[in-house]
N, C-alpha and C positions, 0 to 999 in steps of 0.2 A: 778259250776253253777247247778242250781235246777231247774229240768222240771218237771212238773204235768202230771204224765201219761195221763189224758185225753185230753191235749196237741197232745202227738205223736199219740193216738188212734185217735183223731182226723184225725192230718197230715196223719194219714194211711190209713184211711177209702178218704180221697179225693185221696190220691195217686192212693190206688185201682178203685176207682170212676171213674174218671178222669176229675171231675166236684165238684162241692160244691151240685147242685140239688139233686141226687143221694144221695150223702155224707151225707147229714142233712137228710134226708129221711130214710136212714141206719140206722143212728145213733139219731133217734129221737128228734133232735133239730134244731132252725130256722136256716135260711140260713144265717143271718147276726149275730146269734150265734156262729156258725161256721167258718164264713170268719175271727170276731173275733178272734178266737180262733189261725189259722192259721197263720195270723200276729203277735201275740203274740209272738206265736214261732219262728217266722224271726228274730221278735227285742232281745227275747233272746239268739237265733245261730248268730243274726248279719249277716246273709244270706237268699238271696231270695228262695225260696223253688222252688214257680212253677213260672211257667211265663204266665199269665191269655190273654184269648183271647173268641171271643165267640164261638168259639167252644170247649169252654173247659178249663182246665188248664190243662199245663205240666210239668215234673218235670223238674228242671233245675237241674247241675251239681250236687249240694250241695244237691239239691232235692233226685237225685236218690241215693245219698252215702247215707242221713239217710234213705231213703225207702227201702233201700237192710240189713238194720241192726235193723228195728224197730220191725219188727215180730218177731226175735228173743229174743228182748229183754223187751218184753210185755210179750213173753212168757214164760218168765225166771220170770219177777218177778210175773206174773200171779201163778209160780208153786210156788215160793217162800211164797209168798202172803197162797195158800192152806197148804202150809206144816206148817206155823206160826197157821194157823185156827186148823189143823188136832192135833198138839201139845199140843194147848189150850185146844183143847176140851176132849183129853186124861188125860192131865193135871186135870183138870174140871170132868173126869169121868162121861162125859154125851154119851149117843149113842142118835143119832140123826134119829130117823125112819120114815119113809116116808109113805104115804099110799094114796090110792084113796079109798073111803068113802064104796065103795061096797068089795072092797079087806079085810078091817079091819072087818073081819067078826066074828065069835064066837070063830076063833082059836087063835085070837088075844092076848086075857087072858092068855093061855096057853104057846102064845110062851115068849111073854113079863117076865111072873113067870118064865120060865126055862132057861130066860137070867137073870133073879135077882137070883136063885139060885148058877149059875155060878159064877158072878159074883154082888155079895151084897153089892159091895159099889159102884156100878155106878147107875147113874137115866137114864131114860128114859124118851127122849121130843116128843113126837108124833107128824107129824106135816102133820097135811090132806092136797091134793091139788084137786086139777080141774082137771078132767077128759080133759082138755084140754093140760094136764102134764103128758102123760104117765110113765114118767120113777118117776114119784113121787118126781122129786128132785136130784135122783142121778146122770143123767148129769152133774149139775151146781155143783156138789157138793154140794149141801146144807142140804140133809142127807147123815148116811154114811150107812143105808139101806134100804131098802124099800119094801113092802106088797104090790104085785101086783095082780091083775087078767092078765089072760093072755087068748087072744080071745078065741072063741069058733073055735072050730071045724069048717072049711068050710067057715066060714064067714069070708068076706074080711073087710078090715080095712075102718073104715069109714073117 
């Protein structure tokens, strides 16, 4: 049988919830998206997950056997999923650098030329964010470094 991860991220995100309101809230889509979604997954395990009331849903039996196994296993192929990306992009010989816009400052040139001298058959993909992304991307993974400013002295984080 073939489940669509965003299947179980679903059923996870209501597991954790313990509601559909919440849930679709979390997870950025409607609420009858969602229930959707939920039911899906019943008809393909062929079992009832939660058992809906208004106050809530709960897990049922079968509910709580995949909710105690689905974190692990989002996070298994979540790591899998990075190490396929991290391969390619090796592969690719690309470095993926990150930056917020006041960070990329004059040293940029410099440091960029003495990662091409190092290493002269890889390219460099720049990729500016929002000051609303401090880490430039290297949380998500989506560079593998990143040019940061780092606060000033004294001043608290806005």
């Amino acid at each position: 049988m073939d489940v669509d991860t965003r299947l179980l991220r679903s059923f996870a995100a209501v597991a954790r919830e313990g509601g559909l309101t919440r849930a679709a809230e979390r997870l950025f889509i409607s609420q009858p998206a969602l229930t959707k979604q939920v039911k899906q997954l019943e008809r393909l395990l062929g079992v009832t997950l939660f058992t809906r009331s208004k106050a809530g849903m709960a897990l049922t039996e079968p509910g709580r056997a995949l909710a105690e196994r689905t974190p692990e296993l989002l996070e298994s192929w979540d790591a899998a999923v990075r190490a396929c990306e991290l391969a390619g992009r090796a592969a690719a010989r690309v470095l993926r650098v990150g930056f917020i816009a006041s960070a990329a400052n004059e040293a940029t040139p410099d440091i960029i030329a003495a990662f091409n001298r190092l290493r002269p058959d890889w390219r460099v993909d720049m990729r500016q964010t929002t000051w609303s992304e401090p880490t430039a991307g290297l949380d998500t993974g989506e560079v593998d470094v990143a040019l940061l400013r780092l606060p000033l002295p004294g001043r608290e984080r806005l």
